[in-house]
C-alpha positions as CSV (number, residue, x, y, z in Angstrom):
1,X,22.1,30.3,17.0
2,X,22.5,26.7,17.6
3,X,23.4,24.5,14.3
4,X,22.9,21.2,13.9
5,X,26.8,19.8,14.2
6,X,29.0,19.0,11.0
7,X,28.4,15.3,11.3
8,X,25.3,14.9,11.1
9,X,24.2,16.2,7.7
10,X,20.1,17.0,7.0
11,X,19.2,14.0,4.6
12,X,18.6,14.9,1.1
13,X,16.4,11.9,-1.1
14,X,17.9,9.7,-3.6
15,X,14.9,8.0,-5.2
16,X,11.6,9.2,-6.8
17,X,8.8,9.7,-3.9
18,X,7.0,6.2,-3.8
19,X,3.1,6.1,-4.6
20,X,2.0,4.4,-1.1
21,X,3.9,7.8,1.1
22,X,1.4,10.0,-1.6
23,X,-1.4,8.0,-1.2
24,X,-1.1,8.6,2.3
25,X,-0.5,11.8,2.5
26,X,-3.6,13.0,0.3
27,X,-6.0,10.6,2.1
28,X,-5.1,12.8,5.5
29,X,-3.5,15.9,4.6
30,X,-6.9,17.0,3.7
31,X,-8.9,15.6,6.8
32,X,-10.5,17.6,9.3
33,X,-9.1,15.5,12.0
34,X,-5.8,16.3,11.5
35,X,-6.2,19.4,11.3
36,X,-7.7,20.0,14.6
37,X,-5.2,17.5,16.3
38,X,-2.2,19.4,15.2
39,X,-4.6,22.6,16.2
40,X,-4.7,21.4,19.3
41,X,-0.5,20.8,19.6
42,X,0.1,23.8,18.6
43,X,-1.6,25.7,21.5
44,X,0.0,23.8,23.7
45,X,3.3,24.7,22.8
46,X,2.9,27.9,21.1
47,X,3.9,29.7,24.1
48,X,6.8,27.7,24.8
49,X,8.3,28.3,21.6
50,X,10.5,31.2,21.0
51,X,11.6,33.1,17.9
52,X,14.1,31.0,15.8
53,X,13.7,28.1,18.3
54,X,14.9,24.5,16.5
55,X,11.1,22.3,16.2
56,X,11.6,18.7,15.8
57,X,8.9,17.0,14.2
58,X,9.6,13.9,15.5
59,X,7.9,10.7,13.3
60,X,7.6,13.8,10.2
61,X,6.3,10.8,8.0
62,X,4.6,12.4,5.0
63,X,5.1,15.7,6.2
64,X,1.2,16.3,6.9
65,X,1.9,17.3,10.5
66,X,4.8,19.4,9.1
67,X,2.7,21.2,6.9
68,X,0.5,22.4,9.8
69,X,3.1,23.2,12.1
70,X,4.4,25.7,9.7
71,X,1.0,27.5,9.0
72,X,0.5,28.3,12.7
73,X,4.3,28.5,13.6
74,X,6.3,29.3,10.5
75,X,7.5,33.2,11.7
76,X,8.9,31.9,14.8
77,X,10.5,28.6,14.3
78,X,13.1,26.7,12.4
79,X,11.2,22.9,12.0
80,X,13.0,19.7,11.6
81,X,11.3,16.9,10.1
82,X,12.5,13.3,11.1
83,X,11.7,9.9,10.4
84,X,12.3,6.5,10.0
85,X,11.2,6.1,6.5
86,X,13.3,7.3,3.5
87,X,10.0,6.6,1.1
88,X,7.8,8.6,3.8
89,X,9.9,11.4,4.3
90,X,10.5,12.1,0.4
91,X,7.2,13.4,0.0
92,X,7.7,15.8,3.1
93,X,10.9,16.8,1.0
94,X,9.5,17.1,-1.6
95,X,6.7,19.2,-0.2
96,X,8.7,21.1,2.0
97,X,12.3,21.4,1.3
98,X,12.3,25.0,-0.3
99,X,11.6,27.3,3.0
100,X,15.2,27.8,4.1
101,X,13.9,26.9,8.2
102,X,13.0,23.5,6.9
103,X,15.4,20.3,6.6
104,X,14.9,16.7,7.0
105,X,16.7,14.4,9.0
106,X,16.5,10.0,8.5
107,X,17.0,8.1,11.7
108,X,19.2,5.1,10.2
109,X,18.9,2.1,11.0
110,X,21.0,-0.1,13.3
111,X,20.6,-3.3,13.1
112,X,17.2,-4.8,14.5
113,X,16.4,-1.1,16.1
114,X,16.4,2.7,14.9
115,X,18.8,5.4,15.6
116,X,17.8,7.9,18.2
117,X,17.3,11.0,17.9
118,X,20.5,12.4,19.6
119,X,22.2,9.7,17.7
120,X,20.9,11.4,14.8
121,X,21.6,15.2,15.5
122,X,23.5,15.2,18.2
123,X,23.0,16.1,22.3
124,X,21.5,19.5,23.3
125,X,21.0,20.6,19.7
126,X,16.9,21.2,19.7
127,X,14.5,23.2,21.9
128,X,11.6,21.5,21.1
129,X,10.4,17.8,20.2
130,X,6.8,17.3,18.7
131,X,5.4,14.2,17.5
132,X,2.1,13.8,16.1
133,X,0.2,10.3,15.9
134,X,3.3,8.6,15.8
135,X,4.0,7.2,19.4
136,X,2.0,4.2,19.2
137,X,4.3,3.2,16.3
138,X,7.7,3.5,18.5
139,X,8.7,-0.5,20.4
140,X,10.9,0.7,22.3
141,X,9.5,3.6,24.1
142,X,12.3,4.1,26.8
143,X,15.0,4.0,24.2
144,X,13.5,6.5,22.0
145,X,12.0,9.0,24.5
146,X,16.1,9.0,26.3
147,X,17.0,9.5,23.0
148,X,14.9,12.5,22.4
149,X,15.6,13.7,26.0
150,X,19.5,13.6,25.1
151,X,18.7,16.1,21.8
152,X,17.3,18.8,24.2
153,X,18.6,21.7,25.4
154,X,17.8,22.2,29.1
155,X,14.6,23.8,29.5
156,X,13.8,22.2,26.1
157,X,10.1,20.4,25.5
158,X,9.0,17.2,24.4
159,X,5.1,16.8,23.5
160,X,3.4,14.2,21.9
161,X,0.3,13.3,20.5
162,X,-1.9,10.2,19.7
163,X,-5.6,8.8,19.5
164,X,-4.4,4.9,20.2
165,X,-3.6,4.9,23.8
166,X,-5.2,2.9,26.3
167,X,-6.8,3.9,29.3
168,X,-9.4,2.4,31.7
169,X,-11.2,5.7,32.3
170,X,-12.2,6.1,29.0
171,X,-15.7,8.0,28.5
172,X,-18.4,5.2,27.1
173,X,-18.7,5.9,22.8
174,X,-14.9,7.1,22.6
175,X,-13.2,5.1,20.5
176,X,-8.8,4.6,19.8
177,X,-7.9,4.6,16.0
178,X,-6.9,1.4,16.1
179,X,-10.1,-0.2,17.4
180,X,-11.8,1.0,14.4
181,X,-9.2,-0.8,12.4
182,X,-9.7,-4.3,14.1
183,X,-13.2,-4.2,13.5
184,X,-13.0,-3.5,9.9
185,X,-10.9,-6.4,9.4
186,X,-13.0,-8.4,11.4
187,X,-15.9,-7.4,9.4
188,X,-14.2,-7.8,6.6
189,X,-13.4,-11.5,7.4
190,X,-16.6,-12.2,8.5
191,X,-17.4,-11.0,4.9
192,X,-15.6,-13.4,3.2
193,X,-17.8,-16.1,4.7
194,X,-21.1,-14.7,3.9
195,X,-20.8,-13.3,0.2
196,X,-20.8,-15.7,-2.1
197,X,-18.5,-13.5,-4.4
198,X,-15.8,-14.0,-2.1
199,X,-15.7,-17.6,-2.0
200,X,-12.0,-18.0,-3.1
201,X,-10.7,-16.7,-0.4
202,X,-12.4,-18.8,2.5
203,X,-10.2,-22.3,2.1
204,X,-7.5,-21.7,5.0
205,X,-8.7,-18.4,6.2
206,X,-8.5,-19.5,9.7
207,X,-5.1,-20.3,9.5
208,X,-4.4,-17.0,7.5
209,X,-6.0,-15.1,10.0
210,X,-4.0,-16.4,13.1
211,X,-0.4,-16.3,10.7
212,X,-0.9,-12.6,9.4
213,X,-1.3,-11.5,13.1
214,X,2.2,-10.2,13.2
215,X,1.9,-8.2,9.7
216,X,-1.3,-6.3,11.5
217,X,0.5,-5.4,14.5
218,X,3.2,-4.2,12.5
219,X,1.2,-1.7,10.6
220,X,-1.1,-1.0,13.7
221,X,0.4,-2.2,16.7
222,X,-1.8,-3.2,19.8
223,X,-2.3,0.4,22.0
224,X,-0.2,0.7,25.4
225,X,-1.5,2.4,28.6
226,X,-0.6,6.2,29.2
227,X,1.3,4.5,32.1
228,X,3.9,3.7,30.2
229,X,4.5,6.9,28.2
230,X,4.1,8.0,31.5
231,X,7.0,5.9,32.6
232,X,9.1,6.0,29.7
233,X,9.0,10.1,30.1
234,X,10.3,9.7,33.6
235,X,13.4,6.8,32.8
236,X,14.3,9.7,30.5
237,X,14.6,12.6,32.8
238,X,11.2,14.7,31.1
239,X,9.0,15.8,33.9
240,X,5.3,16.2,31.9
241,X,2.2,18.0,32.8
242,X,-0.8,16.0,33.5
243,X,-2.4,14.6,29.9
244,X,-4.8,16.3,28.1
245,X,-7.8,14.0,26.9
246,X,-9.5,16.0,24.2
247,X,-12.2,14.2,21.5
248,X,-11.9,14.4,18.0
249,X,-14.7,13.9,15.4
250,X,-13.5,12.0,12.6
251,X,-15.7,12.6,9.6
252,X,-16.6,8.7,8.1
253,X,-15.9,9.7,4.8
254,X,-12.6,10.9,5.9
255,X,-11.8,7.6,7.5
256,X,-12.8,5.6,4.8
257,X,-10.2,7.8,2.5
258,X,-7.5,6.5,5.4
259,X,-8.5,3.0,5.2
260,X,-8.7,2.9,1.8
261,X,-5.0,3.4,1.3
262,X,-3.5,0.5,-0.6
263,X,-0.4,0.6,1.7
264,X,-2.0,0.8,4.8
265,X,-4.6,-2.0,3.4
266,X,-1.9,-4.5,3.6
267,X,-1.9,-4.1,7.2
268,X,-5.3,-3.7,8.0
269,X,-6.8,-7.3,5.8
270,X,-3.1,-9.3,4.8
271,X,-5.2,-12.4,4.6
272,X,-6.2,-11.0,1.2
273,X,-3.3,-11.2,-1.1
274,X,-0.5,-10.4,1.6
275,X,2.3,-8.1,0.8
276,X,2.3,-8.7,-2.7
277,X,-1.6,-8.9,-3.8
278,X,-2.9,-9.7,-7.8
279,X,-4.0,-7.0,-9.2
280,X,-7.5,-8.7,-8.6
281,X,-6.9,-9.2,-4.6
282,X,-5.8,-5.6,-4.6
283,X,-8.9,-4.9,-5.8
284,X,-11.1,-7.6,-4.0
285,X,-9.2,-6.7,-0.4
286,X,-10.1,-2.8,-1.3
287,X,-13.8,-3.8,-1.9
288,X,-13.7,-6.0,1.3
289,X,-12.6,-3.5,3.7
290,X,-15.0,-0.4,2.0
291,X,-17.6,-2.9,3.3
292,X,-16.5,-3.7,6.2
293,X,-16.1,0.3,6.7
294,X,-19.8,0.8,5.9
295,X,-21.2,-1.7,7.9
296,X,-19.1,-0.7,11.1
297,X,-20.4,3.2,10.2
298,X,-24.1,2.1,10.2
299,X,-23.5,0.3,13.8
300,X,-21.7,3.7,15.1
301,X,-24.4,5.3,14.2
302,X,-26.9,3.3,16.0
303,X,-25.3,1.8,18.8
304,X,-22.5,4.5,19.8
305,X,-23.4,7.1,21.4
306,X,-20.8,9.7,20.5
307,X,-21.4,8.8,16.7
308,X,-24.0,9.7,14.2
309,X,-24.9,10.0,11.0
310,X,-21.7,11.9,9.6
311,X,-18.7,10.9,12.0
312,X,-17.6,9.3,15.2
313,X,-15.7,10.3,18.3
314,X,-11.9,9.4,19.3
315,X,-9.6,10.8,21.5
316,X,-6.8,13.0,21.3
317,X,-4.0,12.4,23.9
318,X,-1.7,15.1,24.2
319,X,1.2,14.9,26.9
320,X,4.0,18.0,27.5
321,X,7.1,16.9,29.1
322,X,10.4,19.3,30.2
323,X,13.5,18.7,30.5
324,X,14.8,20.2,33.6
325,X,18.2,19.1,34.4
């Protein structure tokens, strides 16, 4: 059986797991979207994936994904969990480091960029590379994707998953995570200038609003065009399969459990308190974008028409990819 070589070691946490990498996990862990995404993975590369095969979760984060992947795959697989985020991945550690085909790997970084994978674990180490809604997240997708091609063993896969790609055949009333986000925080802006309760925070909101634009993108980053996942797969050396589109409900009580995640809140409305909010603009920001989430619910439900009164419609994007040579 293939190990993982003597110089790369599995990472073992050195701090307490911090409060924003729980938050996260509970508010999706627990979500029927999820669920049915990594569902949906799963028979796609169930049949690829032979007994005692190595399984990279690739982008592990929490270890939500993780903890799916082993409840449909745990007899036959040995699952690796990696990630870029030492306070992410010490809650999938801490979660999941007891099953003896588990262990956790942190792709260090290197000056203004990320190790890759095979810089990580080595070249022709895994059989298999999944990755879960974390794609989008990636800047440099050429680098990473070689990367991940390079940890393969020939014949090994790479599929990925995510519901904020872009493409111009879209269905009418499917939506991309991401839009979702950009109209709560415009809602929530345009809050600010209607409710007298928020008055504070209206001198220089403009300005705010154009200078945080780079803190947004960083947390949700505008969505690419399957073309170049498409593109990056082929620079390095995966042949995929033709995508799979599938739609996802996502419950709106669900998504307001996501968006109501004080990390992730710093991305979505940074105009309110920034990084480092009061303890009242943490609370003022969280009240702003639960309205914001109820207003933009009440237009899904009349206006889309893939939504109603319970959830709204997004879609999956799952692409396999081998490596052949």
């Amino acid at each position: 059986m293939t190990m993982v070589s003597a110089h790369f070691k599995p990472w073992i946490p050195d701090r307490p797991v911090s409060k924003g990498a729980t938050a996260y996990h509970d508010a999706v862990v627990k979500s029927s979207w999820l669920k049915e995404a990594i569902y949906e993975l799963v028979k796609i590369v169930n049949s690829k994936i032979c007994k005692g095969d190595i399984v990279v979760d690739y982008g592990a984060g929490t270890g939500a994904s993780a903890i799916f992947l082993l409840k449909y795959l745990r007899q036959r697989m040995r699952l690796w969990l990696v990630d870029n985020s030492s306070s992410w991945l010490g809650k999938a550690y801490e979660l999941l480091n007891d099953p003896p085909n588990v262990e956790c790997f942190i792709l260090e970084k290197k000056g203004d960029r990320y190790a890759t994978l095979s810089e990580t674990i080595g070249n022709e180490v895994v059989d298999h590379v999944v990755s879960a809604n974390t794609v989008h997240l990636i800047p440099n997708l050429k680098e990473a994707f070689s990367g991940i091609a390079l940890a393969l063993k020939k014949g090994g896969t790479f599929t990925f998953q995510t519901a904020n790609l872009f493409r111009n055949d879209r269905p009418e009333g499917i939506l991309m995570i991401d839009e979702t986000v950009k109209s709560v925080h415009d809602i929530a802006i345009d809050i600010v200038s209607r409710h007298q309760k928020f008055v504070i925070y209206r001198q220089g909101l403009n300005e705010r609003v154009e200078s945080e634009e780079s803190q947004r993108k960083f947390i949700f980053p505008d969505p690419r065009p399957i073309e170049s996942y498409l593109y990056a797969l082929k620079k390095a050396g995966l042949e995929h399969q033709t995508p799979l589109y599938i739609p996802v409900k996502i419950k709106y009580s669900e998504w307001l459990n996501f968006l109501r995640v004080k990390r992730l809140q710093a991305g979505i409305l940074p105009e309110i308190g920034g990084k480092e909010p009061s303890p009242i603009e943490e609370k003022d920001r969280d009240t702003l974008i639960t309205m914001a989430a109820l207003e933009l619910f009440k237009d899904l439900e009349t206006n889309n028409p893939l939504a109603d009164d319970k959830s709204f419609t997004v879609e999956s994007v799952y692409v396999l990819s081998e490596k052949c040579t």
